[in-house]
Each structure stands twice: as structure tokens, then as C-alpha cells.
C-alpha positions as CSV (number, residue, x, y, z in Angstrom):
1,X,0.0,0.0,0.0
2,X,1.2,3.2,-0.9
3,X,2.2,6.0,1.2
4,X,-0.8,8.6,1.7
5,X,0.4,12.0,0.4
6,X,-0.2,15.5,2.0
7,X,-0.9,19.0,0.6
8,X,1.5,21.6,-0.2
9,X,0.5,24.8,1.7
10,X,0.1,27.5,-0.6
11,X,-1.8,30.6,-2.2
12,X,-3.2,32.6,-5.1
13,X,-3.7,35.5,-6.2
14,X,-7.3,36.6,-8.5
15,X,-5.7,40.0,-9.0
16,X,-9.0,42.7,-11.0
17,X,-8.3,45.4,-12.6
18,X,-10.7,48.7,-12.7
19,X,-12.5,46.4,-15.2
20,X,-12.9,43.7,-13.0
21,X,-10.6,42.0,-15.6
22,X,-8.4,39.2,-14.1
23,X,-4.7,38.8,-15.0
24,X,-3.5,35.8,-16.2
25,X,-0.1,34.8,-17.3
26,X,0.8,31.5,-19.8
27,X,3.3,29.2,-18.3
28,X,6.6,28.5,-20.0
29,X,6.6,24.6,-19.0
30,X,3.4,23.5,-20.4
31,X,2.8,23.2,-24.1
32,X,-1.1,23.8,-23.3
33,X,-2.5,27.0,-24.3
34,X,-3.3,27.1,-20.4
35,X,-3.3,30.1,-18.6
36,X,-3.3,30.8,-15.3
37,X,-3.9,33.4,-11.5
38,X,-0.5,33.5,-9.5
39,X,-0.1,30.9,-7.2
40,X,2.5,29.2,-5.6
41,X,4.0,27.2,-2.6
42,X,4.4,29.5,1.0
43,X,7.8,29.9,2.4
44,X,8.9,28.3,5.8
45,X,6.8,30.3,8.5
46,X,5.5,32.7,5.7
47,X,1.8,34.0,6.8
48,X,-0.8,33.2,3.8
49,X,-1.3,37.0,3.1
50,X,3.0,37.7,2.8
51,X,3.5,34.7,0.4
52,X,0.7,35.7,-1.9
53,X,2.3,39.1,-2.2
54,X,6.0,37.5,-2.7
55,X,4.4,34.9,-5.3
56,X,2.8,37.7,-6.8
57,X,5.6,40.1,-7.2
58,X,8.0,37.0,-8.0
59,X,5.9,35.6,-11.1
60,X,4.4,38.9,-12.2
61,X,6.7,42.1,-11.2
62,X,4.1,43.6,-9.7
63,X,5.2,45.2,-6.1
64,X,3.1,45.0,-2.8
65,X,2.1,48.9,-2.9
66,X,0.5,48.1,-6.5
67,X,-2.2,46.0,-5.1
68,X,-5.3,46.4,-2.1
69,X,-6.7,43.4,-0.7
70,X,-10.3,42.9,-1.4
71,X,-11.0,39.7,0.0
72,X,-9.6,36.7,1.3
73,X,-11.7,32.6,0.1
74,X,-13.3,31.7,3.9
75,X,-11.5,28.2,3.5
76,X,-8.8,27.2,1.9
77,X,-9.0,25.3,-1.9
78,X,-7.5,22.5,-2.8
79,X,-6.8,20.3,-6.0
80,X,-4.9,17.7,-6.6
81,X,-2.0,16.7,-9.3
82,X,-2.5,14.1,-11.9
83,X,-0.8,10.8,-10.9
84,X,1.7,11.0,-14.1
85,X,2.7,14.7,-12.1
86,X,2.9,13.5,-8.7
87,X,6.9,13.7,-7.5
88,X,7.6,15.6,-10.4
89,X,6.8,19.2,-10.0
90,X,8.1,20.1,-6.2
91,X,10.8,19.4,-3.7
92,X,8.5,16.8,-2.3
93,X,6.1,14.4,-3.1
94,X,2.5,16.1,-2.3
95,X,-0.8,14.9,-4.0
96,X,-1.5,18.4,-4.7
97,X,-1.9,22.1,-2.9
98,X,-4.5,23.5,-0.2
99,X,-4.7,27.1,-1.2
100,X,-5.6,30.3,1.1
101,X,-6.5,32.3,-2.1
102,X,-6.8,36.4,-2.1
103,X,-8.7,39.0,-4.2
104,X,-6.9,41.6,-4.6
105,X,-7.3,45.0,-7.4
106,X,-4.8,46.5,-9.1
107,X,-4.0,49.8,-8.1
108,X,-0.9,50.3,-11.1
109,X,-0.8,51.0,-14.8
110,X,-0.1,47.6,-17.1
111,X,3.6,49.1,-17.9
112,X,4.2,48.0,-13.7
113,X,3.6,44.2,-15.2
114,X,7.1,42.8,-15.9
115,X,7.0,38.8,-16.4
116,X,10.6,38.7,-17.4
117,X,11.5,38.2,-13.5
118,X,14.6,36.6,-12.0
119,X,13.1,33.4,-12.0
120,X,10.2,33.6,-15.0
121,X,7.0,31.8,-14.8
122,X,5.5,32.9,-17.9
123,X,5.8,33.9,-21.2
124,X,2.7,36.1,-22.3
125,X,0.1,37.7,-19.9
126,X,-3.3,39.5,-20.7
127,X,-6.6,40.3,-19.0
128,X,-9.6,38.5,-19.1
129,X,-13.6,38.2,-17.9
130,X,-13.4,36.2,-14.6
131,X,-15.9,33.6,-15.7
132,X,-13.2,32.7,-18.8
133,X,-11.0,31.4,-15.9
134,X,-12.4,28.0,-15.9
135,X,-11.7,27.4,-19.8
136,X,-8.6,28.8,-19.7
137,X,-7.0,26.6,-16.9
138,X,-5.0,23.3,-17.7
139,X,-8.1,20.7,-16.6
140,X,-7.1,18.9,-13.4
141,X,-7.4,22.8,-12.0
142,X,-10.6,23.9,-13.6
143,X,-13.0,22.7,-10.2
144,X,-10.2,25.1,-8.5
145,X,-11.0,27.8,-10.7
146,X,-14.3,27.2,-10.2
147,X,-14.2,27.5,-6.6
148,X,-12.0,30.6,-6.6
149,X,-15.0,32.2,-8.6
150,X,-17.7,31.4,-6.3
151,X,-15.6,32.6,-3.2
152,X,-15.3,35.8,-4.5
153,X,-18.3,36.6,-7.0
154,X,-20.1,39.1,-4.5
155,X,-17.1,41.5,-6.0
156,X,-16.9,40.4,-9.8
């Protein structure tokens, strides 16, 4: 029998615009015309809240004065890999994440974006109606896209 595999702790980002728009950002390791919210693992001791903002500046340029916190999902969100991924894509072997996920607006101009980070995560980034999200996602995330909309659909 197998051993039973935990979830990374980690968070996202549905960053709006003035337009309510959401930013997504294509990764550069999937050949899917899948885009994607900022997420990522949290840091050692990192509260929820600090490692969205790190993730987010990290993956899209974007500093912590550029961005207000709307809302924060009541529970976290969680998905899980597909087999053929699991003990691939992290440090450790986890069967997916368990998300604390954040709605935040954009309080800069679209010339604050800057995806060509120290570390890059993506190659192309755009805006997009929030209930695209789910179509735009690779599949095995799409219920947590889902759930990310009905957490925070009072403000879209």
C-alpha cells in the first residue's frame, strides 16, 4: 500500500483590474494554451497573506504597494496533481496544494507588469472576464478555478 500524500500549503492571487478583468499569465513549462492566477507554494513560517504578495511580485513584477486586498476565500482550496505529475513538480512528493487564495485589485498602470523576473514563470500575460477562468485553466485545475470564482463573486 502506498504511502498517503499530504498537501502543499500554498496561495493565489485573482488579481482585477478597474475592469474587473483578471490577470493571467501563460506558463513557460506547459505546451497547453493554459493560462493561469499567481499561485505558488508558501515559504517556511510565511503568513498566507505575505507569500501571496511574494508569489505575486515574483511571477508577475508587480510590487506590494501596486495592489489592495479585497478579499480573502473563507476556506482554503485544494486540487490535486494528476498521478503522471505527482513527484515531479516540487521538492516533495505532495498529491497536490491546499490554497488560502486572495482578491486583490490593481492599483498600477499595465507598464508595472514585468514577467521577465529573475526566475520567469511565464511567457505572455493579458486580461480576461473572470468567468473565462475556468476554460482557460489546464483541466485537473478547472474545479479550483471554479471554486475561486464562487468565493469571490459578491465583487466580480
Amino acid at each position: 500500500m502506498g504511502e498517503i500524500l499530504g498537501y502543499r500549503p500554498a496561495v493565489g492571487v485573482m488579481l482585477i483590474n478597474a475592469e474587473r478583468k483578471v490577470w493571467v499569465g501563460q506558463r513557460l513549462d506547459n505546451a497547453l494554451d493554459a493560462w493561469q492566477m499567481p499561485q505558488g507554494g508558501l515559504d517556511e513560517g510565511e503568513t498566507p497573506f505575505d507569500g501571496a504578495l511574494r508569489e505575486l511580485e515574483e511571477e508577475t513584477g508587480i510590487r506590494r504597494g501596486l495592489v489592495a486586498q479585497v478579499a480573502q476565500a473563507r476556506e482554503e482550496l485544494y486540487y490535486d496533481l494528476p498521478p503522471d505529475l505527482v513527484g515531479k513538480v516540487w521538492k516533495k512528493n505532495w498529491r497536490g496544494q491546499r490554497q488560502t487564495w486572495f482578491l486583490m485589485r490593481f492599483l498600477g498602470a499595465d507598464s508595472d507588469v514585468d514577467i521577465e523576473t529573475p526566475e520567469p514563470e511565464f511567457r505572455a500575460w493579458r486580461w480576461v472576464e473572470s468567468a473565462e477562468l475556468p476554460h482557460l485553466i489546464v483541466p485537473f485545475k478547472k474545479k479550483l478555478y471554479e471554486d475561486v470564482l464562487e468565493a469571490f463573486a459578491e465583487w466580480l
